[in-house]
C-alpha positions as CSV (number, residue, x, y, z in Angstrom):
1,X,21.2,42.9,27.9
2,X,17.8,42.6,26.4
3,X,16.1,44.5,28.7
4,X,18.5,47.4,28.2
5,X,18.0,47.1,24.7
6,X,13.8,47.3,24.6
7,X,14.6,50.8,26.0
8,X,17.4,51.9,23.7
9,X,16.4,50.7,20.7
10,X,13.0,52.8,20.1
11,X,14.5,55.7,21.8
12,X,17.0,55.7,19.2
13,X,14.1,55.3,16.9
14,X,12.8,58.7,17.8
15,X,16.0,61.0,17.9
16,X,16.5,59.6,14.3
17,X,13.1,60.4,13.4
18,X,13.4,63.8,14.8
19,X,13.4,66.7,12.5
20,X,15.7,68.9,14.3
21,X,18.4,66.2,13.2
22,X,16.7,65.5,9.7
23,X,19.2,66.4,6.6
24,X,18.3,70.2,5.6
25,X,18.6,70.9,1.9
26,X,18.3,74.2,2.4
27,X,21.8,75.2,4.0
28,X,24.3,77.2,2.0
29,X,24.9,80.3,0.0
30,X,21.9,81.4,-2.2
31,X,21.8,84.0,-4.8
32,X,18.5,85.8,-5.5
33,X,17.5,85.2,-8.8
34,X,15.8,88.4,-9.8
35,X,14.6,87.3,-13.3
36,X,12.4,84.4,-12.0
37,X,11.1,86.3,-9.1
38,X,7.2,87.7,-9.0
39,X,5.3,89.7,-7.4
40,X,1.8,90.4,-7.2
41,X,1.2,93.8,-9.5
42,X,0.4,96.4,-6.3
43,X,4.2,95.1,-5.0
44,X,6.8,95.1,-7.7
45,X,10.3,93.4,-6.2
46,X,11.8,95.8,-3.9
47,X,14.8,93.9,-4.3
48,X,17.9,94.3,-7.0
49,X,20.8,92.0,-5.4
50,X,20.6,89.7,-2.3
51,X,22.6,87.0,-1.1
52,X,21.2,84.6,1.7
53,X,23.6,82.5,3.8
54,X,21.7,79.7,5.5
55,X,23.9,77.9,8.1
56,X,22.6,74.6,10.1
57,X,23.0,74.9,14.0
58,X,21.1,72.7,16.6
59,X,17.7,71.9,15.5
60,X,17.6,74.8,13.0
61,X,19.3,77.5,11.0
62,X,20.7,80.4,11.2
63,X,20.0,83.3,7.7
64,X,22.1,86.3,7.5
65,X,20.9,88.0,4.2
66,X,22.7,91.0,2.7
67,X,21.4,92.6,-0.2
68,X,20.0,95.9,-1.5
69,X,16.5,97.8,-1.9
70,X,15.7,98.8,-5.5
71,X,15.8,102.1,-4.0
72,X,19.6,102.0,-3.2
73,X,18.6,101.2,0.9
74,X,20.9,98.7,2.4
75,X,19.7,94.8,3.3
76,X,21.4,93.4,6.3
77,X,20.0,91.1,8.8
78,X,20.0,87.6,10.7
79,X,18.3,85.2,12.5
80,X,18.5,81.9,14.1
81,X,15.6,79.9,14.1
82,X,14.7,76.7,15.5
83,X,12.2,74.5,13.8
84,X,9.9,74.9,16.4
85,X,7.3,77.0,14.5
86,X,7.6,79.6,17.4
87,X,8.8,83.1,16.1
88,X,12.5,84.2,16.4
89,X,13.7,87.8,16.3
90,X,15.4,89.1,13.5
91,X,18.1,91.5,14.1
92,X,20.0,94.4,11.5
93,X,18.3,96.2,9.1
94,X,16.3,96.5,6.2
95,X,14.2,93.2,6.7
96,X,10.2,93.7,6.0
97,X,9.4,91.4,8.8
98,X,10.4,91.2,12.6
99,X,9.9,87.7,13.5
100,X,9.9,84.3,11.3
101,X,8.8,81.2,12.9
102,X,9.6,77.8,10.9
103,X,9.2,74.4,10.9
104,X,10.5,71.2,8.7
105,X,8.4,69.0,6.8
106,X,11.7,66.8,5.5
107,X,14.7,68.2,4.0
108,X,13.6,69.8,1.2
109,X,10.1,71.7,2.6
110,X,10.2,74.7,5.3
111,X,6.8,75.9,6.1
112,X,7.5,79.7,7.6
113,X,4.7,82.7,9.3
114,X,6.8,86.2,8.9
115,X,5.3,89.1,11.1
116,X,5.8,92.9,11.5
117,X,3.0,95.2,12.5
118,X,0.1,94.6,9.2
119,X,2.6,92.6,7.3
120,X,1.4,89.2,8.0
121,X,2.7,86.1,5.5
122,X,2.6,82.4,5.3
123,X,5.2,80.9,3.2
124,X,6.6,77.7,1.9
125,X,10.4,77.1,1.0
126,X,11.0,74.4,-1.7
127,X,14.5,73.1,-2.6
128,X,14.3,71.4,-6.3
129,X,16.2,71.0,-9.1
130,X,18.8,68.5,-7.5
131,X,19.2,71.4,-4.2
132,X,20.2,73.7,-6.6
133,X,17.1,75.7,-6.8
134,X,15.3,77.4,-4.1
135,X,11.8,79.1,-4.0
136,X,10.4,81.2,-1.3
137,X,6.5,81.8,-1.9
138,X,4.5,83.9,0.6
139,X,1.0,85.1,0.6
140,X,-0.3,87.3,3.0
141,X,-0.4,91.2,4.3
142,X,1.8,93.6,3.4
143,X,3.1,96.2,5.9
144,X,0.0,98.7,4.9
145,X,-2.4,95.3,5.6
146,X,-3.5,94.9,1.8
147,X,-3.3,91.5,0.2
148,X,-0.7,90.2,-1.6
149,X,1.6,87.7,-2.6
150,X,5.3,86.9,-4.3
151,X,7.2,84.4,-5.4
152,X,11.0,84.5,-4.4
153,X,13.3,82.3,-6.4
154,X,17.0,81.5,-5.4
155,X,20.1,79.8,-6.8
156,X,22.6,77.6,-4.8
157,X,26.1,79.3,-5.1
C-alpha cells in the first residue's frame, strides 16, 4: 500500500546511500611497491617486503599485513576497522602505530588518523590506475614527535 511505501522507499534510499555498504576498491591482496615509495629524508623506508591483505566485513575492513623491517625485524599484525573514524586496536607485532581510525569518502578514498605515543599521522588511501594501484600518504609525527611524511605505494596482486 502507498502508505507503506512513503516509509520504505526513502528508508531504502538511505541504507543504499550508506557508506558502510558502499563498493570498497580497496579490498584484496596488495604488494608493497618499494621502488615508488618515499619518504621524507630524516625517515628512509623501514620497510624491504610487505604484503597487505585487506578483507571487507560489516561496514569496514579488516588488514593483516606481514612483511619485514629493513633491519631483518618481523612485520605481523591486524586490525578490523569500521568506517566510523573511531580508532581500532591493532594487534601482533611490528606495526609503528597502535590504533587507526578510518572512514570512506566513496570507494576509491579512505581518509585514516594512525596513533602510538608521539607518532601522530593523518593519511589518505587512493585506489587508481583501474584499482590496481594503491597509495598510502601520511603526514604527521613520528614516534620521537618530529615532523615527517611518506608516501606508501602498493600493487593489487
Amino acid at each position: 500500500d502507498w502508505k507503506m511505501m512513503s516509509v520504505v522507499a526513502p528508508a531504502l534510499m538511505v541504507i543504499a546511500a550508506s557508506p558502510a555498504l558502499a563498493a570498497d576498491h580497496s579490498i584484496g591482496v596488495w604488494k608493497r611497491d618499494l621502488s615508488n615509495t618515499t619518504y621524507a629524508d630524516a625517515n628512509p623506508n623501514p620497510i624491504s617486503a610487505m604484503i597487505m591483505t585487506r578483507t571487507a566485513i560489516p561496514g569496514g575492513l579488516k588488514i593483516h599485513s606481514v612483511g619485514n623491517r629493513a633491519d631483518g625485524t618481523k612485520i605481523d599484525y591486524t586490525v578490523e576497522v569500521k568506517y566510523d573514524g573511531k580508532d581500532h586496536a591493532v594487534t601482533g607485532y611490528g606495526s609503528v602505530f597502535d590504533t587507526i581510525a578510518v572512514t570512506q569518502i566513496d570507494a576509491d578514498h579512505f581518509p585514516s588518523i594512525t596513533k602510538k605515543g608521539k607518532y601522530h599521522m593523518r593519511g589518505m588511501t587512493v585506489i587508481s590506475n583501474g584499482g590496481k594501484t594503491m597509495t598510502i600518504t601520511n603526514e604527521g609525527t613520528d614516534a620521537a614527535g618530529h615532523p615527517t611524511h611518506f608516501e606508501v605505494t602498493w600493487q593489487k596482486q
